[in-house]
Structure formats: structure tokens, C-alpha cells
ROSE-4610 file (N, C-alpha, C; in Angstrom, 1 decimal, always signed):
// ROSE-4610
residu = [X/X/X/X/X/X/X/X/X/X/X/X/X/X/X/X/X/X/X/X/X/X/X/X/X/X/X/X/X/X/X/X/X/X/X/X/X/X/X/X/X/X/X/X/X/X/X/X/X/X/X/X/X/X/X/X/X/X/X/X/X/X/X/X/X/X/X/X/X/X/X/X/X/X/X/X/X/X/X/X/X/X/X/X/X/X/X/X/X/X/X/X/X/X/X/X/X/X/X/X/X/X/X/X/X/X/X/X/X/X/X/X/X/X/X/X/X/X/X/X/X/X/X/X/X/X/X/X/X/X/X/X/X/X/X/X/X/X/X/X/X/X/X/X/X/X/X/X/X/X/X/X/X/X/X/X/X/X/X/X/X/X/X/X/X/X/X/X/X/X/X/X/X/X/X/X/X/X/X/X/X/X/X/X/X/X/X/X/X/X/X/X/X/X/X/X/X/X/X/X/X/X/X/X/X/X/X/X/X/X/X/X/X/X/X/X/X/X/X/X/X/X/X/X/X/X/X/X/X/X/X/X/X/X/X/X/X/X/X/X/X/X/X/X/X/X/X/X/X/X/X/X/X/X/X/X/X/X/X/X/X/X/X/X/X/X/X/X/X/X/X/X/X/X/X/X/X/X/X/X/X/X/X/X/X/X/X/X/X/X/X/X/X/X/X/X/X/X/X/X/X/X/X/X/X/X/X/X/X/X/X/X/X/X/X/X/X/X/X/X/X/X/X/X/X/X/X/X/X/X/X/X/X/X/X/X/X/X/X/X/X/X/X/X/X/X/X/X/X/X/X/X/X/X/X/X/X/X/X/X/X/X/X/X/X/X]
num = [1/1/1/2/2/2/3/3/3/4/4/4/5/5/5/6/6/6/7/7/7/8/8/8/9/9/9/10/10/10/11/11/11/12/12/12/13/13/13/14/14/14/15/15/15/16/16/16/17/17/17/18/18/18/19/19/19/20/20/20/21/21/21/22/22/22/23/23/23/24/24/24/25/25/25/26/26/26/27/27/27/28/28/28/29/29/29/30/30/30/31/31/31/32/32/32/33/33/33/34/34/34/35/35/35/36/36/36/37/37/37/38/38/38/39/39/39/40/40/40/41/41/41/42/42/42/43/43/43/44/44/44/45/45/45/46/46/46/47/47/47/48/48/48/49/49/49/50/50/50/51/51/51/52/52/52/53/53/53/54/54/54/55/55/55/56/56/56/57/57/57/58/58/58/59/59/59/60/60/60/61/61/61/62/62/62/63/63/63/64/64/64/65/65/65/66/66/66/67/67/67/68/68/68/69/69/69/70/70/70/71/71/71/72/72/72/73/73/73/74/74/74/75/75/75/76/76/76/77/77/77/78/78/78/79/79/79/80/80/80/81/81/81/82/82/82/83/83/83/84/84/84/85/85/85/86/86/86/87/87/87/88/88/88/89/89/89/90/90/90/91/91/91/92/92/92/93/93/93/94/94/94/95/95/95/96/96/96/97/97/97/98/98/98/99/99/99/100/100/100/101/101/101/102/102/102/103/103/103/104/104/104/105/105/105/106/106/106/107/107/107/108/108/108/109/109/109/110/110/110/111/111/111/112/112/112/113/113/113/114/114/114/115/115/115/116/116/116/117/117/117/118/118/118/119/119/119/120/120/120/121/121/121/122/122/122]
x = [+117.3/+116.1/+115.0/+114.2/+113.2/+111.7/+110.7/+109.4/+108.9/+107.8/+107.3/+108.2/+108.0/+108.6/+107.5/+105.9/+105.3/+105.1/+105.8/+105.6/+107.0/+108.2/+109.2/+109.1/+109.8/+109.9/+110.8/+109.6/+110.8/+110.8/+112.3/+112.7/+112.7/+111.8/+111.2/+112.4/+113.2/+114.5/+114.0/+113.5/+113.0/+113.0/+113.7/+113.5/+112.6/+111.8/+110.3/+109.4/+109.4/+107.8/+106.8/+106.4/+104.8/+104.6/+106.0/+106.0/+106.6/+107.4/+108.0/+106.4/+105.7/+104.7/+103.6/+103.3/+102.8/+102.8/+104.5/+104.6/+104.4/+105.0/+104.3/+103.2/+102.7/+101.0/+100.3/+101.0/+100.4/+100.8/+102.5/+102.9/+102.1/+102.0/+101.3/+99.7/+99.2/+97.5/+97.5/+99.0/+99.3/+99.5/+99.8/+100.1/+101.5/+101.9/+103.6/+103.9/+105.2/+105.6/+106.7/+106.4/+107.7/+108.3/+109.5/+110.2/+110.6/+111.0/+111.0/+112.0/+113.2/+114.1/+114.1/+114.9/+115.2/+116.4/+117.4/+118.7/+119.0/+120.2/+121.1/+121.7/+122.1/+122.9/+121.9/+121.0/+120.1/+119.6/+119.4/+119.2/+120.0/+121.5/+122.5/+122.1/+122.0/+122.4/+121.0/+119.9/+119.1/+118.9/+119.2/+120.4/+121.7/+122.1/+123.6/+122.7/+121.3/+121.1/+120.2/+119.4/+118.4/+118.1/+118.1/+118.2/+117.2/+116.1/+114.8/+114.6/+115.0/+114.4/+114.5/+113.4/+113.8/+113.9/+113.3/+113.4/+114.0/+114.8/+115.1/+114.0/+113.6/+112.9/+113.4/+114.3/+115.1/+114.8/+115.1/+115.0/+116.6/+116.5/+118.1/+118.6/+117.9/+118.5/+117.9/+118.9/+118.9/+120.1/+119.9/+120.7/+121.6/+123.1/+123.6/+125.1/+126.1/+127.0/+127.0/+125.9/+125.5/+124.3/+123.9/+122.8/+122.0/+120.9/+120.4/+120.8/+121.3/+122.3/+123.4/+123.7/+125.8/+124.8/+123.8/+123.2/+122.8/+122.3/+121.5/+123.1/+123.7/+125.3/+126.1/+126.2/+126.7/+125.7/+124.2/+123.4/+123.6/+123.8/+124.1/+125.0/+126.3/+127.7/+127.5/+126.9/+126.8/+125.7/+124.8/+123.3/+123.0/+123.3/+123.3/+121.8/+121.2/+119.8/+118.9/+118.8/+117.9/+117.4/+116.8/+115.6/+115.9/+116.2/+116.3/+115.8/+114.9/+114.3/+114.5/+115.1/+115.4/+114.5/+114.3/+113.1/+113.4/+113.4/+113.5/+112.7/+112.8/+111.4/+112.3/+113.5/+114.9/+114.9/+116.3/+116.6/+116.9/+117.2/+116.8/+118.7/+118.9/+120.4/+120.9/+122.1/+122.6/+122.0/+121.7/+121.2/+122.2/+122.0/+123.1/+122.2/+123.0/+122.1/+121.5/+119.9/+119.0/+118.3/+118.8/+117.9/+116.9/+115.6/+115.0/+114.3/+114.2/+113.7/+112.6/+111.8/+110.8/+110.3/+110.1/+110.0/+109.4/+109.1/+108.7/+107.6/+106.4/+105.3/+105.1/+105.1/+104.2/+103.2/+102.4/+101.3/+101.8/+101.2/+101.7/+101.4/+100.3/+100.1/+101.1/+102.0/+103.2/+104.0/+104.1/+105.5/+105.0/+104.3/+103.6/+103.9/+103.4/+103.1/+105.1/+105.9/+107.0/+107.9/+107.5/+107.9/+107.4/+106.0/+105.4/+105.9/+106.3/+107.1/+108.2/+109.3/+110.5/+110.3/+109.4/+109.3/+108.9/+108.2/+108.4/+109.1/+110.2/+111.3/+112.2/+112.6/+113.4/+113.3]
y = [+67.3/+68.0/+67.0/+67.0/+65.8/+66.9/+65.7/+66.4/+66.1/+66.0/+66.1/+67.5/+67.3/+68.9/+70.0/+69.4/+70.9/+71.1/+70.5/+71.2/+71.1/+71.4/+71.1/+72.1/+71.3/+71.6/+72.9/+74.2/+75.9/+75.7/+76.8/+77.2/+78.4/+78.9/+80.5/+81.4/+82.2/+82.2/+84.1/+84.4/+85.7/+86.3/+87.5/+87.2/+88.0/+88.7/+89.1/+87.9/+87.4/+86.0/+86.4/+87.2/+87.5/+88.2/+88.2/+88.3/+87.1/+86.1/+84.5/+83.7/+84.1/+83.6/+83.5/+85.0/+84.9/+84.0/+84.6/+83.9/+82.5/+81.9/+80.2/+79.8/+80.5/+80.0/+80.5/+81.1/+81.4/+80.4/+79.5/+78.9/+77.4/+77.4/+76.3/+76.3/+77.3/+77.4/+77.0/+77.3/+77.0/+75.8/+75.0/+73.7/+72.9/+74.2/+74.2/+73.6/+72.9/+72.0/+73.6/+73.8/+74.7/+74.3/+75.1/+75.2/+76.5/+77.0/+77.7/+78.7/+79.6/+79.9/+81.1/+81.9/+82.9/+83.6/+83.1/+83.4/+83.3/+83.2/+82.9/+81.5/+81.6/+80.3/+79.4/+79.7/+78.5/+77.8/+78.8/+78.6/+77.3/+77.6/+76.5/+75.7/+75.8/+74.2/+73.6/+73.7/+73.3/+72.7/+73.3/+72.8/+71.2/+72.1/+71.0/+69.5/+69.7/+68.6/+68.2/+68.8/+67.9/+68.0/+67.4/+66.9/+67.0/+67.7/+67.6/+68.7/+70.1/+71.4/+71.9/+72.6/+72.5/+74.2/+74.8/+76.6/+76.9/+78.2/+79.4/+80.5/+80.8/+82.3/+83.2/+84.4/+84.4/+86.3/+86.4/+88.2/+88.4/+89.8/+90.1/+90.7/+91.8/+92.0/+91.4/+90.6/+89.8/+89.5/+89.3/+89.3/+88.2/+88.1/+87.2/+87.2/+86.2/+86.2/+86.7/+86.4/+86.9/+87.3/+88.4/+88.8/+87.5/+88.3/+86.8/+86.9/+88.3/+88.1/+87.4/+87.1/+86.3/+84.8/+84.6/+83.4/+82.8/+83.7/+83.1/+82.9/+83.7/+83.2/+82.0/+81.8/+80.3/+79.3/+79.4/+78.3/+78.3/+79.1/+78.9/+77.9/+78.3/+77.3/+76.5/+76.3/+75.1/+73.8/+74.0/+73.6/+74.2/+74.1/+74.5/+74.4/+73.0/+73.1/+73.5/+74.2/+75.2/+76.1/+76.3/+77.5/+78.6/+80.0/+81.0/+81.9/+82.8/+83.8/+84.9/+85.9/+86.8/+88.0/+88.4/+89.5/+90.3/+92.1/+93.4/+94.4/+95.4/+96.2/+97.4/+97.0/+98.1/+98.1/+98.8/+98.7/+97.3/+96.8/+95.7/+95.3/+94.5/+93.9/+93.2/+92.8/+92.2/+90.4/+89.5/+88.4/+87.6/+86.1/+84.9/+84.7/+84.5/+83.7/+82.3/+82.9/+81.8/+82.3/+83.1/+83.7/+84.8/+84.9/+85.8/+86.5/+88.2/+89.1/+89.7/+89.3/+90.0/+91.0/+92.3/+93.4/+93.2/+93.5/+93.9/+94.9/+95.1/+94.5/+93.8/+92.0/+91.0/+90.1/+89.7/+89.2/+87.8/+87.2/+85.8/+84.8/+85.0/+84.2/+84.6/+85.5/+85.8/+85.2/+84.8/+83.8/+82.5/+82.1/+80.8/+81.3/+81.8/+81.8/+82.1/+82.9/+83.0/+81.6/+80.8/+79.4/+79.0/+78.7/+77.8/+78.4/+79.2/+80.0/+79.2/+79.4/+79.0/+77.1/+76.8/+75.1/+75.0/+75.8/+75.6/+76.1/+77.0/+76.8/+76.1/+75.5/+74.7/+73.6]
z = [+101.0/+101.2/+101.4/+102.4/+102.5/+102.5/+103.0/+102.4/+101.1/+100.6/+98.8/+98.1/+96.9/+96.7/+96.4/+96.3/+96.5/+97.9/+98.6/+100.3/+101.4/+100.6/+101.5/+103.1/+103.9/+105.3/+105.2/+105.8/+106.3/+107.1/+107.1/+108.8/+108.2/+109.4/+109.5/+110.5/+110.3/+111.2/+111.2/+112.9/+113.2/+114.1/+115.0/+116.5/+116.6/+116.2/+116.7/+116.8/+118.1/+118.5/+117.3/+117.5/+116.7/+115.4/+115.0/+113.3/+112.6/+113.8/+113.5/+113.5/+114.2/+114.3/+113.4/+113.3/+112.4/+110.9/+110.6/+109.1/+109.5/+110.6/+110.2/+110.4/+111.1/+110.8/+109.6/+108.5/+107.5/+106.3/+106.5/+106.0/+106.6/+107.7/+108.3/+107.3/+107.2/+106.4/+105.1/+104.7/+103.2/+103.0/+104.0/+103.6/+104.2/+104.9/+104.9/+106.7/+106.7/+107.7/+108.1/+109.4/+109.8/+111.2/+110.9/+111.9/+112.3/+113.9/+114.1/+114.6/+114.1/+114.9/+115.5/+116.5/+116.8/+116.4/+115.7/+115.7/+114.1/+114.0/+112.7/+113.6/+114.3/+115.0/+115.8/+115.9/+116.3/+114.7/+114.0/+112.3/+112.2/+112.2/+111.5/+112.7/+113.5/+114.3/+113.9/+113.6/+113.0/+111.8/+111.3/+109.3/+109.5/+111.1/+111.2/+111.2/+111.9/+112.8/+112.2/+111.1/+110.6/+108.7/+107.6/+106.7/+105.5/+106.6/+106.0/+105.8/+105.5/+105.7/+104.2/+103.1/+102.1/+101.8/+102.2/+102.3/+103.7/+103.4/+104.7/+104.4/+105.2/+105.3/+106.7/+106.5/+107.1/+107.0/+108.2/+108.3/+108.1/+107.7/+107.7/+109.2/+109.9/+111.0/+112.4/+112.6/+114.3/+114.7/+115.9/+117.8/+116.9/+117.3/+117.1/+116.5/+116.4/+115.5/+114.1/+113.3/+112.2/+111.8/+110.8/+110.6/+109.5/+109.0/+107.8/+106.8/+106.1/+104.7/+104.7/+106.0/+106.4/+105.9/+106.9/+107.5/+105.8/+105.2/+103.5/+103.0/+103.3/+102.0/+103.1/+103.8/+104.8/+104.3/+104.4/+103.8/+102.4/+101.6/+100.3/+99.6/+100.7/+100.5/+100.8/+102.3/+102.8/+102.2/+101.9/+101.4/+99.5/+99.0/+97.8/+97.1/+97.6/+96.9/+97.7/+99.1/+100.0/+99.0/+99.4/+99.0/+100.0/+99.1/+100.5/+99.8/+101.1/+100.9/+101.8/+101.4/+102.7/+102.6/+104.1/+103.8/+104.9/+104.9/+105.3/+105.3/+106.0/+106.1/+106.0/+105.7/+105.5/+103.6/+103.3/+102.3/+101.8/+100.6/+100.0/+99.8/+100.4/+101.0/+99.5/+99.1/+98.8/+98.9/+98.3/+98.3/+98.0/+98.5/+96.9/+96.1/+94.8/+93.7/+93.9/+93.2/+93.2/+94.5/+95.2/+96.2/+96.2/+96.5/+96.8/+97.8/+97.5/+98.5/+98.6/+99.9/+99.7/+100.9/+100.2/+101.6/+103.0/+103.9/+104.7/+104.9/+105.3/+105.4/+104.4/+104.5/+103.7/+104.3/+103.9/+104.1/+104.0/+105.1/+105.0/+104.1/+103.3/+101.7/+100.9/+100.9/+99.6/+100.2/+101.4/+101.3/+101.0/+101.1/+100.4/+99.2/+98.5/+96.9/+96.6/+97.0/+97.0/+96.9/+97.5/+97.8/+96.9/+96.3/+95.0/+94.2/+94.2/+92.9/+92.5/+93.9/+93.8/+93.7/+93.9/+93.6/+92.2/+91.8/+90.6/+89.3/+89.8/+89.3/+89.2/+90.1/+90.4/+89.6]
């Protein structure tokens, strides 16, 4: 995990543009370095290829091989000290441990504060 640890590097993983959008420019306000995916599989090859990403922020339903509940339990195995946050505007999914959920409509300061949270638990 690279980055300081009160500001590790997200990958914001969304396929709505302008709700992906949104949240990183509000993680960007907060302080936060992002990255940006559309998939679950553009997700991992981003994970495969780079070393520095310290949170997932991850919707559960998108286009792809896998949705984001598959995508948070593969980074979980895979990546153990990630930070993952999965978030729905549906019913409230199954998570891995050490992971948290936060609904759908959120405001882009609770995923910041969601994150300082989980940094300071950690």
C-alpha cells in the first residue's frame, strides 16, 4: 500500500461517469489521490499493475465478469491490507470482513470521512 496513511491512493470502481465522478472529485476535495475504474476487471488489472492503491470504493452492480461484492471478496484474498468499501442504492449485500457498506444516495464527504474512519482504525 503506498501513499501517507492519512491519505492512501482510491480506486473509485463505477460504471455510471457522473456518479464515478462525482465521488472522486469529492475524494479529490478531501484530500484524496484517485483512480478511476469502470468495471470490476479494469478494477483488478489496476490492482494487478500498480502497488500503491490503499482503499476500493466499489459499487456492487456493474457490466462485467463480476459484480463489486465478487470484486471486494477477490481483493480481499488477494490484497488483504486494502481498504474496501462497497456501496448500493439496493439492499445491503453480503460484505468481507473488515469491510464496509455504505448506501446509496451518499454524499461525497461520507466517503471521505468513511475512509478516515477506516484509517483510523486500522
Amino acid at each position: 500500500m503506498g501513499r501517507d496513511s492519512d491519505h492512501p491512493l482510491v480506486l473509485v470502481v463505477e460504471d455510471e461517469p457522473f456518479v464515478r465522478m462525482i465521488a472522486a472529485e469529492g475524494l479529490e476535495d478531501a484530500g484524496f489521490e484517485v483512480i478511476e475504474a469502470a468495471s470490476a476487471d479494469e478494477a483488478l488489472h489496476i490492482l494487478d499493475t500498480r502497488e500503491d492503491v490503499g482503499v476500493l470504493f466499489t459499487d456492487v452492480n456493474m457490466p462485467g465478469s463480476v459484480d463489486g461484492v465478487e470484486l471486494a471478496r477477490m481483493v480481499h484474498r488477494r490484497w488483504p491490507d486494502l481498504r474496501i468499501i462497497v456501496t448500493s442504492g439496493r439492499d445491503r449485500p453480503p460484505v468481507p470482513d473488515d469491510s464496509l457498506f455504505l448506501p446509496k444516495p451518499y454524499r461525497p464527504r461520507e466517503v471521505a470521512h468513511v475512509i478516515e474512519e477506516l484509517i483510523r482504525a486500522a
